[in-house]
C-alpha positions, 0 to 999 in steps of 0.5 A: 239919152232922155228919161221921162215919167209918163203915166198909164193907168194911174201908174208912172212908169219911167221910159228911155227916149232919144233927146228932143223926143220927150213930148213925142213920148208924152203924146204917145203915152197918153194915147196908150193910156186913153185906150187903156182906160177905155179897155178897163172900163169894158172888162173892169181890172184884169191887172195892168199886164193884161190891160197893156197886152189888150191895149196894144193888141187893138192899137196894133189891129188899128194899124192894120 
């Protein structure tokens, strides 16, 4: 199992990943983060929690 340090809103954060998924994990991390980001800028800082829950909340709308 691979370890790899990606970082979401100016935060590292360490994440376990199957070996060879490391740039898939990379890729993902930044999509995550751009929303992230996108979701500050609209409601300003709420604290991480609260960004990551409604980051993920319209990701998972998007896929739907």
């Amino acid at each position: 199992m691979a370890t790899v340090t990606v970082e979401v809103n100016g935060r590292p954060y360490a994440v376990g990943c199957a070996d060879g998924q490391e740039d898939r994990v990379r890729a993902l991390a930044r999509q995550f983060d751009a929303q992230v980001r996108a979701v500050a800028d609209s409601v300003g800082n709420v604290g991480d929690l609260r960004l990551f829950l409604m980051s993920a909340l319209i990701l998972a709308d998007e896929l739907q």
